[in-house]
N, C-alpha and C positions, 0 to 999 in steps of 0.2 A: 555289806554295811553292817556295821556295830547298832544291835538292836537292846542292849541291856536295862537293866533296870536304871534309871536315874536319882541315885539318892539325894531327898529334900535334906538341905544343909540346918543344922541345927541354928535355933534362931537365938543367938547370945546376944551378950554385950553390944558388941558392934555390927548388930543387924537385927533392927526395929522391923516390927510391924507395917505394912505398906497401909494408909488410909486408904480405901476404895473410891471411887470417883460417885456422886450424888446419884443415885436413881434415877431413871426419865420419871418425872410427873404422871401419875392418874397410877402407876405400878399397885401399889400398895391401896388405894379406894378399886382398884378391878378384884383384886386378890381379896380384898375384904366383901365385894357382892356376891364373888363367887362362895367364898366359906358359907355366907348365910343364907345361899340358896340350897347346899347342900345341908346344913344343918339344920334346916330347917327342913326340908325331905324325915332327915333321920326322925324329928322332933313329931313329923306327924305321923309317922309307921309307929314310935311311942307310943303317942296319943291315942292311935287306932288299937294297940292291942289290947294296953289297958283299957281301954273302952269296953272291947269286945270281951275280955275275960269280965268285968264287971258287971256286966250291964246286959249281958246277954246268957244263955244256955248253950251255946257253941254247937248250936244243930243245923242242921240244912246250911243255908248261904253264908250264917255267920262262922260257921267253921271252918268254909273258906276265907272269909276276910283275916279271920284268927290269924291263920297259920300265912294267908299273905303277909299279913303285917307285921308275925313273930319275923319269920323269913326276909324281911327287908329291914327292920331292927336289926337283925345281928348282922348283914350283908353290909348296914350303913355303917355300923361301930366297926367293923371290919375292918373297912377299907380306910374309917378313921382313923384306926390304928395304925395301919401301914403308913398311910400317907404324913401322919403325925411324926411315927418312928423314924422319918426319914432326919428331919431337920433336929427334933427334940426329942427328949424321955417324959412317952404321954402321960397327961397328972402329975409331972415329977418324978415316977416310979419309979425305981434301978430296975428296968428289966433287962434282962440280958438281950442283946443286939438291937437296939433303939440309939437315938439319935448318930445315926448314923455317918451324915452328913460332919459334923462336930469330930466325930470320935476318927473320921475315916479322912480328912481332908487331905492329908500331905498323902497317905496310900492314892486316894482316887488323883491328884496333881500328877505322881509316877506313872499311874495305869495310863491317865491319857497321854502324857507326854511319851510314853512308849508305843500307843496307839498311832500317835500320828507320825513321831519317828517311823514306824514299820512299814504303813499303809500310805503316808502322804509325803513323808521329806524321803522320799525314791530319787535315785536320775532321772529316768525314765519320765516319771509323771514332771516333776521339773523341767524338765528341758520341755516335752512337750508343749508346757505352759507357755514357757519360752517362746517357741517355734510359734508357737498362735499370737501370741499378743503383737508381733509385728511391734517388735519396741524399738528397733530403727528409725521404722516411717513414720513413727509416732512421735519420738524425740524431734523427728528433722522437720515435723508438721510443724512443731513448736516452736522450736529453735528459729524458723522463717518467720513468723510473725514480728513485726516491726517491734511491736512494743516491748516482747519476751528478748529478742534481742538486746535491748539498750536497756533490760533490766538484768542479762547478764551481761554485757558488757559495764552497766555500774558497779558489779557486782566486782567481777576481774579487776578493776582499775583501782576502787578501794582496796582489797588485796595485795594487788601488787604496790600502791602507795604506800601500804602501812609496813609492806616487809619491806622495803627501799629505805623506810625511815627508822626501821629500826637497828638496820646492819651497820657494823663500823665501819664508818669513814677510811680511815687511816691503812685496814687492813684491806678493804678495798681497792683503794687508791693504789697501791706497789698492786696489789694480784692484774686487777685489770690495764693497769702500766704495761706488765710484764708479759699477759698474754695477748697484747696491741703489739709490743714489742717484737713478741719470737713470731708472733703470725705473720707482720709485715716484712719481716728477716725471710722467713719460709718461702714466702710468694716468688717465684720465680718470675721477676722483672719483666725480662725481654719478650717472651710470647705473650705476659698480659698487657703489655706496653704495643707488639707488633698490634693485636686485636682490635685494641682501643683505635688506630690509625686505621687500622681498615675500616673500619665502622665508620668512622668519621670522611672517611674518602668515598664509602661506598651511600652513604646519606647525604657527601656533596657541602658537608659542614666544614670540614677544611676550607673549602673555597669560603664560604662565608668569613671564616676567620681572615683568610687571606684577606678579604672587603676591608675589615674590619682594622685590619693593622695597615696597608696601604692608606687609607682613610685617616688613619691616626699620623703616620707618616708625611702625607700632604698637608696637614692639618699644621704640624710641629717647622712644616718647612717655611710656609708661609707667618707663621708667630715669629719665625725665627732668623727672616732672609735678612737684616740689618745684620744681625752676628755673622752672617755666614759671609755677609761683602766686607766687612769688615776683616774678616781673618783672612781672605782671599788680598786684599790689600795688604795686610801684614805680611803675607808671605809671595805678593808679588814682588820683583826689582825695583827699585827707585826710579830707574832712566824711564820706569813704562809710568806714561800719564795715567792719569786719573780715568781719562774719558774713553780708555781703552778697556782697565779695569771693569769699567762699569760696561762695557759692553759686552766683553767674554761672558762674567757673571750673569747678564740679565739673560744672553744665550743660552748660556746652560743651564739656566736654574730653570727659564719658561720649559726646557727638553725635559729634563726630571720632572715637573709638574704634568706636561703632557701625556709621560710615558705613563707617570703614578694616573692620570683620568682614564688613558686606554684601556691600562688592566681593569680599572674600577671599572668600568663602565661594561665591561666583558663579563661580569660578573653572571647571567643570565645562562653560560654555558651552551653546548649546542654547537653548530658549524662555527657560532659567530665570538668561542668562546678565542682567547687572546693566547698567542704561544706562549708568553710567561706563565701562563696556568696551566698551557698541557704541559712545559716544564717540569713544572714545581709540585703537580699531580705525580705526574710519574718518578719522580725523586723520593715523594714521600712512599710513595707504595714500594719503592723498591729498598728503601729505608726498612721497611717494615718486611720484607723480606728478608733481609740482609738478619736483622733479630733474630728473625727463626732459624737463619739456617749458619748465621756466623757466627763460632765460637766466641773471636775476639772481640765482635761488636755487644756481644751477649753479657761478657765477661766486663766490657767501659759501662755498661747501664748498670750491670750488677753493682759495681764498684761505688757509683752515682749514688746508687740508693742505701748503701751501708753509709755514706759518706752523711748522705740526707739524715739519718737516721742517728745518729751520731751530733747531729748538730745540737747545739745547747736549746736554740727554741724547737725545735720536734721534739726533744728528750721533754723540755718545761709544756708542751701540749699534753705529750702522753702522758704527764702527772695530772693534769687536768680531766681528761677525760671521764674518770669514775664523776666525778662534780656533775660533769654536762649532762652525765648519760642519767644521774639522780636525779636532775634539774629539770630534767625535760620529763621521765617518768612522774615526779611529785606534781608538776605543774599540769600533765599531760590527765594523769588521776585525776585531781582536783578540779578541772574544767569541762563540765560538760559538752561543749562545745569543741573540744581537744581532737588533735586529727589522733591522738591515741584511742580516743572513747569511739570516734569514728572509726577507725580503722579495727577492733576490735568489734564494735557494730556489724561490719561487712563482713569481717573473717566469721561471727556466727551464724548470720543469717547465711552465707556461702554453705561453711557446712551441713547447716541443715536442709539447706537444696541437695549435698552431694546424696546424703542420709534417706531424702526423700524420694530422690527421683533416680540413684544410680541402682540398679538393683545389684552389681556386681559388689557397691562398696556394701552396701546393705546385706546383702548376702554374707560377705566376709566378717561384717559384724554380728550379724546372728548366730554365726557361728560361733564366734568369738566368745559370744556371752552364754550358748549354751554350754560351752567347754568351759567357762567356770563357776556357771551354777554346778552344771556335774561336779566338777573337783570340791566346789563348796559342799555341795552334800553328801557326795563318796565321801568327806574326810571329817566332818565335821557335823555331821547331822545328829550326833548325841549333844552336842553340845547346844546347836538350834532346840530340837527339842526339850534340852532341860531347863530352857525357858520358862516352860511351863510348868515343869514341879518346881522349881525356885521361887516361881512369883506366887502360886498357891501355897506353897509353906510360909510366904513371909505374910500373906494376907490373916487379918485376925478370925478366929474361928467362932467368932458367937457372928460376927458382921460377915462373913463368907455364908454362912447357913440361912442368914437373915435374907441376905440380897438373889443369895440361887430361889429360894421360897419365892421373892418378887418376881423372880422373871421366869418361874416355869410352874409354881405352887398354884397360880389360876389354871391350870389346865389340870393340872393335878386333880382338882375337887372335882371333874370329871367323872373321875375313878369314885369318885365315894356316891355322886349321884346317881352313877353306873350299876356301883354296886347293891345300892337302895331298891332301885328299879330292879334288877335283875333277882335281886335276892327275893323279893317281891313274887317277880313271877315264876322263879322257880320254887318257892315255897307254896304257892298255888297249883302248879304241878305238881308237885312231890302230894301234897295234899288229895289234890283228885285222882291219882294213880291209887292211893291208900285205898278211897271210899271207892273204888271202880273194881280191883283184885282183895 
């Protein structure tokens, strides 16, 4: 991994200054009690020396308070100084390596952004991260929740409504024509045709249908038995009377009615099912054999369905189609209640059970994502990191010195009340070593 220096881009024309976001509240009154408890330290070791040089003979105890008090005066100015030099040039003065902070900003943006490219944007430590956070099971915790659901499912729906209504019409309309077109061409008729028939024979749906058109059939004969003695008298002889007529007729038409109740009524299947249906079963199954394994029979449904396909209303559908399939997405979006918003609802929460509880899919996606944080940051980790010198070169440099002072300058004063104290007691040391050797 590419560990180099990150150069801050020069801040021209067309790259302003970033304003920094507001301080938290009380920042700058802590930073202000801490300065005046340290200066005021400094102000009484002052107080204390000139006291003691003035006011006293700097003999016995006062010659240690003296040299205490010298000793924590200049330990306090010290550390004032340092701590001042970091942000500003103390009093104004051009000292050389003072304000620091100001003079050094886009360098120290580099330093860290090289720091934490070296030591944090690793693979290693990344994927780790990875590996622990368990962001599968945490995505699919989510993704299950009803409400998170049907806020990404609002989410997709608006989406996909707004890009439906933005595409062309016209261009849509021939593409999705023509890929309805070559796909229904492609489908190999006869085995999806044989399938369909078995399905239907082996659910026993057929027979219902069979109910269903017998039913319709008895139905049309009885609407219909005046036309039917009628034409049966059109095309009997003259010599045959009338009241013969009407007897054959009434013969045969109660037989057709009886035979259409038997099958209906056999409907229930089982020992008591009617030989027209074990027929008419076993013709259709062998029909659907015949599909699979006959050329020529393969070859008339083929023909069937180019012929279909070909027709001016299938040809004026599949123009239509892109319309339906907008009509139903736009409407489908727009309606909360839509079996789209619903159906999108289920496929998320689905998901997020598979994410939750499969640990095989979860496994494959942790993997997944730790092979491309790795690749992101094997490839790309100078760039993540220049992040950080880019956005401290663009931050302004009197307000960057100002706000680091807020958020780390109260601990700072620390150092100076550190050094009060300490310079303090070690000038009382140094003192008493003196008067002891």
């Amino acid at each position: 991994m590419a560990t180099g220096r990150h150069a801050a881009p020069d801040l021209g024309a067309s790259q302003t200054a970033v304003v920094l976001p507001t301080p938290a509240p009380g920042k700058a009154a802590a930073l202000l009690r801490m300065k005046l408890v340290a200066t005021s330290l400094l102000v009484l070791a002052a107080a204390g020396y000139v006291l003691c040089e003035t006011l006293t003979d700097g003999n016995g105890v006062w010659g240690y308070l003296t040299a205490a008090a010298e000793a924590s005066m200049v330990g306090g100015i010290a550390d004032w100084f340092a701590v001042t030099a970091l942000f500003r040039r103390p009093l104004r003065l051009p000292i050389p390596h003072t304000a620091i902070i100001p003079r050094k900003k886009d360098q120290i943006g580099e330093a860290l952004a090289d720091f934490v490219g070296q030591y944090f944007l690793t693979p290693e430590i990344i994927q780790e991260r990875v590996a622990s956070a368990a962001i599968p099971q945490r995505i699919g915790t989510w993704l299950c929740h009803p409400d998170n659901a049907r806020q990404i499912a609002d989410e997709l729906s608006r989406a996909v409504g707004g890009l439906a209504a933005v595409l062309h019409d016209d261009e849509l309309r021939n593409t999705v024509a023509s890929i309805a077109d070559k796909r229904l061409r492609d489908i190999d008729a006869a085995p999806l045709l044989a399938q369909v028939i078995d399905g239907l024979c082996d659910s026993g749906q057929h027979q219902a249908m069979l109910t269903t058109a017998l039913r319709g059939t008895k139905r049309f004969l009885d609407n219909n038995k005046e036309t039917f003695r009628d034409r049966l008298g059109d095309e009997s002889p003259g010599w045959v009377p009338d009241w013969v007529d009407d007897r054959i007729f009434a013969k045969g038409f109660d037989a057709v009615q009886a035979l259409l109740a038997d099958v209906i009524d056999t409907d229930g299947g089982g020992s008591e099912e009617h030989e027209l249906r074990r027929t008419y079963d076993a013709q259709l199954r062998a029909f659907a054999e015949r599909l699979r394994t006959d050329p020529e029979q393969a070859g008339r449904v083929e023909e069937a369905k180019l012929q279909l396909l070909e027709h001016p209303k299938v040809r004026e559908w599949l123009g239509t189609l892109w319309a339906r399939i907008k009509d139903f997405i736009l409407n489908g979006a727009a309606d909360p209640e839509s079996h789209l918003r619903r159906a999108l609802e289920s496929l998320t929460i689905r998901a997020g059970e598979v994410l939750r509880d499969d640990p095989r899919i979860g496994s494959k996606v942790d993997e997944a994502l730790q092979r491309l944080t790795g690749h992101v940051v094997t490839n790309y980790s100078d760039d993540l990191a220049a992040v950080i010198s880019t956005t401290v070169a663009r931050w302004d440099t009197a307000e960057t010195s100002r706000r680091l002072e807020l958020q780390i300058g109260r601990d700072l004063q620390f150092i100076r009340i550190n050094g009060t104290v300490v310079g303090a007691l070690a000038g009382l040391a140094i003192y008493a070593l003196t008067q002891v050797f």
